[in-house]
Every structure is written in C-alpha cells, then in structure tokens.
N, C-alpha and C positions, 0 to 999 in steps of 0.2 A: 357980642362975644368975639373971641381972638380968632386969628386966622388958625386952620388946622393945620399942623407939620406931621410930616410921616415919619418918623422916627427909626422906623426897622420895614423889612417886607411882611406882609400878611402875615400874619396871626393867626387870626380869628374871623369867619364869617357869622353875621348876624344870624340865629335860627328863623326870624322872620323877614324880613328882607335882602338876606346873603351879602348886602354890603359888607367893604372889611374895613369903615371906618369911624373910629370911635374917639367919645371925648374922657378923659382919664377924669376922673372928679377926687380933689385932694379935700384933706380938713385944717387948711390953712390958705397964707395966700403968699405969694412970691416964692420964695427958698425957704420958710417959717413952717412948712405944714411935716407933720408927722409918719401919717401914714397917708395912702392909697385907699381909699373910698369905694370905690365902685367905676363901671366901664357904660356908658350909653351911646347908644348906635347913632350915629350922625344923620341918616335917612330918616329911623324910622321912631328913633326913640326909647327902645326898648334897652334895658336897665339890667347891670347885672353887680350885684351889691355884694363887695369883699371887702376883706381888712388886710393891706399889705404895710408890714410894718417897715418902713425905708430907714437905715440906717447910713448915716452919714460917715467917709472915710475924712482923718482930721490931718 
C-alpha cells in the first residue's frame, strides 16, 4: 500500500480507536474512479461505507 498524505487538518476521529487517520477507498484507479467509496481507519481498521459522487471541473 501507498504512503499516507494528510490532505487537510483533522476531521474525523475513529469512534474505536480515536485516531484521525484514514484511507479514502475510491471505485477506480488513478484519476479513472467516479465516486468515493468509503473511509477506514488507518490504526484500527474500522470501515465507514458512503457514496460521494466526485465530479470533475473541465
């Protein structure tokens, strides 16, 4: 797996391990994927499954 970047400050803390850092999981690969998938906790694992639809400015 790729190294993690922090993108913005905190967010979000894990409700199980309070860490604040997460893997974004897309439904593609490179600049190709559509939407935003879901959020998993870097620590501990735990999975939080959404649909964010990304749209592209042209």
């Amino acid at each position: 797996m790729g190294e993690v970047l922090r993108l913005h400050d905190v967010v979000a803390q894990c409700p199980h391990c309070e860490d604040d850092r997460w893997y974004i999981h897309v439904d593609g690969f490179g600049d190709t994927f559509k939407n935003v998938t879901g959020h998993e906790c870097i620590s501990c694992g735990f999975k939080v499954d959404i649909k964010i639809e990304v749209v592209r400015e042209e």
